[in-house]
Structure formats: structure tokens, C-alpha cells
N, C-alpha and C positions, 0 to 999 in steps of 0.2 A: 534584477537580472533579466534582461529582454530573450525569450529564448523565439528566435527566429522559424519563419513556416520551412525554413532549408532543416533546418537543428532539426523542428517537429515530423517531417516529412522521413529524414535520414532515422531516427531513433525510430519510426517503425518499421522501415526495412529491417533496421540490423532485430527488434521485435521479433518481425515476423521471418529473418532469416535465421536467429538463435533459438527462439523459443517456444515457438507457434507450431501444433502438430497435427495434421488430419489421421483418422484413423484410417484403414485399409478396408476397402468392401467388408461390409460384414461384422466388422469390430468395432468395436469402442475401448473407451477409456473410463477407469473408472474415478471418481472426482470426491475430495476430501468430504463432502456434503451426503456420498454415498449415491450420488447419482450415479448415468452414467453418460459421456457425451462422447459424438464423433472427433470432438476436437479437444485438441489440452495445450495449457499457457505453462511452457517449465520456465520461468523467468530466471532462475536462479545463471543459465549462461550468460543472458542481457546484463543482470545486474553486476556480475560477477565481469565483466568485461570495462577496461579501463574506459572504453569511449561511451558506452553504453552506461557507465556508473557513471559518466562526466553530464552524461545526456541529461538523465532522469535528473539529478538535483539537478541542475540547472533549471528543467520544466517545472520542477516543483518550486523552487526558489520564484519563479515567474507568475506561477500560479495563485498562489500564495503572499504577491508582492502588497495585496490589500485588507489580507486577511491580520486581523488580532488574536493574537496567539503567546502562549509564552516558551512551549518546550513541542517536540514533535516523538512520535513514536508509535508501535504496534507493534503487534504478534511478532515473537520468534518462530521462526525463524525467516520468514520471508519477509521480514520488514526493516531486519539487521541491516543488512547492505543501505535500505534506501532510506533511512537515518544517519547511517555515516554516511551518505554521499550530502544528504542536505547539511547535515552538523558542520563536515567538513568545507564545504565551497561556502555556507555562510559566512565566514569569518573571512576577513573583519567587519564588511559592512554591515550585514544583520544580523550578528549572532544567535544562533538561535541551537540550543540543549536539544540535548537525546536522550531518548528511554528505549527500552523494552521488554515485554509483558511474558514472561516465561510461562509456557504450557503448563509444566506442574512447579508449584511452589517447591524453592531449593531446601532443602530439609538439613543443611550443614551449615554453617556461618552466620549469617546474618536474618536465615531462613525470608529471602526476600521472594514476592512475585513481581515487583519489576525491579528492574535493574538500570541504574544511571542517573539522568537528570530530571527529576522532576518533584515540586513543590507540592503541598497540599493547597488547593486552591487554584489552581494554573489554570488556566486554559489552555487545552492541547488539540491537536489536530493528530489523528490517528492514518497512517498509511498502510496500505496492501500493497501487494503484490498483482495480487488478480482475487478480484470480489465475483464471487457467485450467487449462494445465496443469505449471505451475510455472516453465519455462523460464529468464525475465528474471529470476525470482526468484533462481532457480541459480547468476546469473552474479555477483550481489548476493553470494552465501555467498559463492562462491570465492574474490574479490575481497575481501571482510570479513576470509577466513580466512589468506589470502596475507599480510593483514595481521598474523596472531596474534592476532586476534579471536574471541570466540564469540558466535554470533549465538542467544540465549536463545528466541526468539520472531518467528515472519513473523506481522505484521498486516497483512491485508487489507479495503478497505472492500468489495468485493461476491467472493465466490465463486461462480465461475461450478461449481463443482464434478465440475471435469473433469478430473481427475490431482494436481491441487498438492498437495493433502493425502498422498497416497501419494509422491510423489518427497520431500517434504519429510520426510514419517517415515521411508526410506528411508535419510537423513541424520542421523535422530533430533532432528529442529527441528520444534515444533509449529506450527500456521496455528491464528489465529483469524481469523475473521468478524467486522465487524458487520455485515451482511447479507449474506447466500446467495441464491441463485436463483431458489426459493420463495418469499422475500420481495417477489418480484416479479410472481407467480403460474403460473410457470414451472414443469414438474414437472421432479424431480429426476432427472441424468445417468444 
């Protein structure tokens, strides 16, 4: 799926007009990692948005068009949407399964920690939302890896560029971006 520099250019507008926040003289925000930053990524309007869920899998579909992989997925809850959006516009040319890794393991049914498609032995490519300092991501691998998984690749849609990239090579699992911090006009960490 070719996703064009109009597609890539348009999907950070509607980004940075849905979900992108500066704080007010003075304030901040506070950040799942327990920092705290002037600025905060609530993705959840982008992804949640028909043109904005058609964007992002498509970019990832693109991104992704050379990568070896067999199922995609990550952390609930910011990674739900951008699993169905890739699951969903896969089909039919390259289908490609969906998981995702639940916070706390479900303690009724099947008592499972992730949930959907995925094999032992796969190769998966794990997705964020917005990577900080890696954290949620971490709990994705362990969880992937508990399974006899290798997780080939974290894609993320914004890098705030604050650790992910080093905890992750750390692990020797690459992060890509489609957009970084800078793309927002932020200067770098």
C-alpha cells in the first residue's frame, strides 16, 4: 500500500489538530512514565477518527510493506484501534492477524494476557501509540516473549524521543517512527 507525502503530510495535520497539546505558561502535564512534559500526544481522537484510522494503517501497511512478520499488536489500550485499522485494510492482499496485550491478566474465562491472533513462535511487530520512554512497550515484549515470540520491530506513530529507542536496543528490537517530536516543531530531547 503506497501511502503518499499528501496522505503523510494530511495525517499530521489532523495529528496535530486532534491530539497534540501544549501546556499553558507554567503547567505541565503529567506522562504515564511519571514525568512531566509541556506537551502531551492524546491520540486516542486521531485514532478514533474514520480518516485518521484509514491514515495510520495505511502508513503502517506501507511501512511495513518489506518487513517479515506474521501477526501485529500491543498494549491495550492504545494499540486496539491501530491493530484493527492495520488487520482491517490488510485484507485481502496481505492479511495480516491481531493481538493485544492486556494490562492485568483476565482472571475469568480463559485467564488470558493477550488476546486474539497470535501463534507461539511468530514473529510480531509490536505498535504504540506514542513511545516515550519505552515502558508499556517493555511489558508488550515480555509478554510476546513469555509467549516464544520474537518481536522483529516496535512501530510507533509519534516518538516523543525520550528513552524508547535506547531501552529498546538494549533488548536489541528496533523503534521506528512515523513521526518524531520535531515533526511537531518541538526541539529534540
Amino acid at each position: 500500500m503506497n501511502f503518499s507525502d499528501t496522505e503523510r503530510a494530511r495525517l499530521l495535520a489532523l495529528i496535530t489538530e486532534k491530539s497534540f497539546y501544549r501546556a499553558d505558561e507554567g503547567e505541565s502535564f503529567e506522562l504515564a512514565s511519571g514525568a512531566t512534559s509541556t506537551f502531551y500526544f492524546d491520540m486516542k481522537p486521531s485514532l478514533l477518527d474514520p480518516e485518521g484510522a484509514a491514515l495510520i494503517g495505511k502508513a503502517i501497511l506501507d511501512h511495513l510493506a518489506e518487513t517479515e512478520f506474521d501477526t501485529i499488536g500491543g498494549m491495550a489500550v492504545g494499540a486496539i484501534p491501530i491493530v484493527a485499522a492495520v488487520c482491517t485494510l490488510s485484507w485481502p492482499a496481505r492479511p495480516i492477524p491481531a493481538f493485544f496485550v492486556r494490562k492485568d491478566v483476565k482472571v475469568r474465562g480463559l485467564a488470558r494476557a493477550i488476546e486474539g491472533n497470535i501463534a507461539e513462535n511468530s514473529r510480531v511487530v509490536l505498535v504504540e501509540d506514542v513511545t516515550t520512554t519505552g515502558g508499556s512497550v517493555l511489558k508488550a515484549v515480555d509478554a510476546v516473549e513469555a509467549r516464544g515470540c520474537t518481536v522483529v520491530l516496535v512501530l510507533t506513530l509519534v516518538d516523543r524521543r525520550e528513552g524508547a529507542g535506547a531501552a529498546l536496543r538494549a533488548r536489541k528490537i528496533p523503534l521506528d517512527a512515523l513521526y518524531v517530536r520535531a515533526d511537531f516543531g518541538l526541539d529534540e530531547a
